[in-house]
C-alpha positions as CSV (number, residue, x, y, z in Angstrom):
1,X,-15.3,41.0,21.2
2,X,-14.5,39.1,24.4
3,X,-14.5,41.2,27.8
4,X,-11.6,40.2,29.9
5,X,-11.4,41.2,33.4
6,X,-7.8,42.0,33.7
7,X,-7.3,43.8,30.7
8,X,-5.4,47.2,31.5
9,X,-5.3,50.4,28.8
10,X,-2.1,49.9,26.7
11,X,-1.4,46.5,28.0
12,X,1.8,47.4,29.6
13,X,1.0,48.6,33.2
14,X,2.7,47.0,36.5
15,X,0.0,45.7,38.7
16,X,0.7,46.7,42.0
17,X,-1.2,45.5,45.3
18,X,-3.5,48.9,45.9
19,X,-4.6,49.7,42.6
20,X,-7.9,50.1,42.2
21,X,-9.9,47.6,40.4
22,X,-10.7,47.9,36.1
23,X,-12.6,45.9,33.7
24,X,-11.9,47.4,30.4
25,X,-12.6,45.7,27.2
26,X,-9.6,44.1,25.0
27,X,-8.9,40.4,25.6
28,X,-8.0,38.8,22.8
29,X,-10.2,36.8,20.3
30,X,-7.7,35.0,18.4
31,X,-8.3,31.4,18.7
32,X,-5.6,29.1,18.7
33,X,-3.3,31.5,18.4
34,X,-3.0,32.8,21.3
35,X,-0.2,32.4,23.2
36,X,0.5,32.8,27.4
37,X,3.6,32.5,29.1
38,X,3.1,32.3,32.7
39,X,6.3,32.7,34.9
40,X,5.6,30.9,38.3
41,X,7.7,30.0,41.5
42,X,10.3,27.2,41.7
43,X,8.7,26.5,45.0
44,X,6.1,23.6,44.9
45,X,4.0,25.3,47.4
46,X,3.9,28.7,45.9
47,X,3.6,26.9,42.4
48,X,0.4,25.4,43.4
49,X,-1.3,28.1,44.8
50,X,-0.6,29.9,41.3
51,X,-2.5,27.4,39.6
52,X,-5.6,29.6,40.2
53,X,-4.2,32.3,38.0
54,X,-3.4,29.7,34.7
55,X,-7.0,27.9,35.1
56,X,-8.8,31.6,34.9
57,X,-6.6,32.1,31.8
58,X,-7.4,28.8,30.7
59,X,-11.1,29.1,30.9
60,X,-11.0,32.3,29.3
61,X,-8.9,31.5,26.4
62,X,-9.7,27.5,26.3
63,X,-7.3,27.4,23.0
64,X,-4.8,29.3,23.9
65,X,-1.1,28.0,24.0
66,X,0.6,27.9,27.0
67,X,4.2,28.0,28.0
68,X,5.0,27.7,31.5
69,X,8.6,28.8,33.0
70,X,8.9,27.3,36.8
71,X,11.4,25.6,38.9
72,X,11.7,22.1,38.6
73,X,10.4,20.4,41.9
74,X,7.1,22.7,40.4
75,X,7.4,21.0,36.8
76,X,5.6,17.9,37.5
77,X,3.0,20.1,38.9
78,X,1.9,20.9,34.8
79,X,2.5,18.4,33.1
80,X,-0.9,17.9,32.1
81,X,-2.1,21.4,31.6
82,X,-4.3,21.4,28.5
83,X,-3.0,23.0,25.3
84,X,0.8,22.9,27.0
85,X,3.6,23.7,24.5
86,X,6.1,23.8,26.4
87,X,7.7,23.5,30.5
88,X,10.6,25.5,30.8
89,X,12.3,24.6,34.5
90,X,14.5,27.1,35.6
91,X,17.5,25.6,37.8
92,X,18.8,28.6,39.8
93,X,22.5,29.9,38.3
94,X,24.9,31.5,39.6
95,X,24.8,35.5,38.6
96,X,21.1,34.9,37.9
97,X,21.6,33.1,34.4
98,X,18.7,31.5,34.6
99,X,17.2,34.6,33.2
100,X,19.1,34.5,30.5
101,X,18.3,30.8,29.7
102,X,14.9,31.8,30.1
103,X,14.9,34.9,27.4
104,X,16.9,32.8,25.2
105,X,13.6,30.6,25.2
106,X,11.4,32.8,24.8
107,X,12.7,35.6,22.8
108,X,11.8,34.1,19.4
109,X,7.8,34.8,20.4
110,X,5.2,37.9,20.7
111,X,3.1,36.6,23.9
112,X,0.0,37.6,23.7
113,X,-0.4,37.8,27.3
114,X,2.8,37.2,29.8
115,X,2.1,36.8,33.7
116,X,5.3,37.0,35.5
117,X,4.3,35.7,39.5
118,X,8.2,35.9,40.1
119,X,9.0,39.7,39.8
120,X,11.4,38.6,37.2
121,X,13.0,40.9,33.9
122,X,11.2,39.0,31.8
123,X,8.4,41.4,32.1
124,X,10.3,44.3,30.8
125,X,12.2,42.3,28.1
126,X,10.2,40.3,26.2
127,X,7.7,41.0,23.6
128,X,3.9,41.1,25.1
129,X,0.7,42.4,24.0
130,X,-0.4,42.6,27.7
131,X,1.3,41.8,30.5
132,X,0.9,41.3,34.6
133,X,3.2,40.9,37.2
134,X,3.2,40.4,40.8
135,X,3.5,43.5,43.0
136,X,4.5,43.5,46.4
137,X,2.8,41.6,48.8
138,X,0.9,42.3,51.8
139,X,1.8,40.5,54.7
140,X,-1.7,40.5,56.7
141,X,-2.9,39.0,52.6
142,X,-3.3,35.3,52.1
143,X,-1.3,34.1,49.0
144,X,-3.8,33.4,46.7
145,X,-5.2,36.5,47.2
146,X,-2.2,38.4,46.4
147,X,-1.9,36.1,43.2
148,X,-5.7,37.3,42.4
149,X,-4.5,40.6,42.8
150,X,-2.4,40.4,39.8
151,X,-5.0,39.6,37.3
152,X,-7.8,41.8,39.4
153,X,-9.8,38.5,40.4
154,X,-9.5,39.8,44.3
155,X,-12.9,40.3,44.5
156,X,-13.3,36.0,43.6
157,X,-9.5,34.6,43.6
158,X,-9.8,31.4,41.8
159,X,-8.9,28.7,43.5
160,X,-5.7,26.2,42.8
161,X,-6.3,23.6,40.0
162,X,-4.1,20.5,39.3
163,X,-4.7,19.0,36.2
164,X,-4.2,15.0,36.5
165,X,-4.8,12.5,34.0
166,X,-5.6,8.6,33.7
167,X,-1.8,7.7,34.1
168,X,-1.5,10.1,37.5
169,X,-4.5,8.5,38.9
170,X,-3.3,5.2,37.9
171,X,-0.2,5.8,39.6
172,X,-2.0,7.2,42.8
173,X,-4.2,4.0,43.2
174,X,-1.0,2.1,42.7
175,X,0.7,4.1,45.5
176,X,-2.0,4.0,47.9
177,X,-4.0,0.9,47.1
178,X,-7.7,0.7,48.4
179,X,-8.4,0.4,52.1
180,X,-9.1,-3.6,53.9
């Protein structure tokens, strides 16, 4: 049995900034099953500083399937996560719609874990074995630390990650070519 440091009892709880840290056992040992939706910010900014939280699941659950839901100036951003099924850019609608796009995507599934960094109703309405979600945050508290918060990593936040392969580095030494 794996020991996952941001399991909660029951799987359901809203993490809120304050709680007090737990380590419980009841990650998930499912292989390639396993399936993460991670809801992260349209912001490109934001976005990246959330990459932290998705390499930590990654490294934990190195086959797991990931679906990612973010706005699209973010997109781009993951386009080379490993084990990506799926990017789901949310263009803001009118009456918040782009909720409903977004549960109409993601309905179909059972996640085994969903982290929702955008306070969204996704966290109450779609089927997860565990769950996290962003509380409120502290002002005098650096973003990634409130992001660690979420999946109790404050005492270690991880660090943002881009994932780039051979075509992005490619296209970087085309974009700035080597010095005289």
């Amino acid at each position: 049995m794996n020991v996952c440091p941001f399991a909660r009892p029951g799987g359901g709880r809203i993490k809120r900034s304050g709680d007090p840290p737990e380590v419980k056992p009841g990650c998930f040992d499912r292989g390639e099953n396993l399936k993460i939706l991670f809801i992260t910010s349209t912001r490109v900014g934001d976005a990246i500083l959330s990459t932290g939280l998705l390499a930590h699941l990654i490294e934990r659950h190195p086959d797991a399937r990931v679906t990612i839901a973010c706005g699209p100036a973010a997109a781009p951003l993951f386009d080379a996560v490993p084990n990506l099924d799926r990017i789901i850019v949310l263009d803001k609608m009118v009456g918040s719609l782009h909720w409903l796009m977004l549960w109409s995507a993601c309905v179909r599934h059972v996640w085994d874990v969903l982290v929702d960094l955008r306070s969204s109703p996704m966290f109450f309405i779609l089927a997860a074995r565990q769950r996290w979600r962003i509380g409120r945050g502290r002002a005098n508290l650096h973003r990634v630390s409130q992001l660690a918060e979420v999946l109790n990593l404050q005492d270690n936040p991880p660090a943002p990650h881009l994932w780039i392969t051979d075509a992005h580095r490619k296209e970087a030494r085309r974009l700035i070519p080597d010095g005289p």
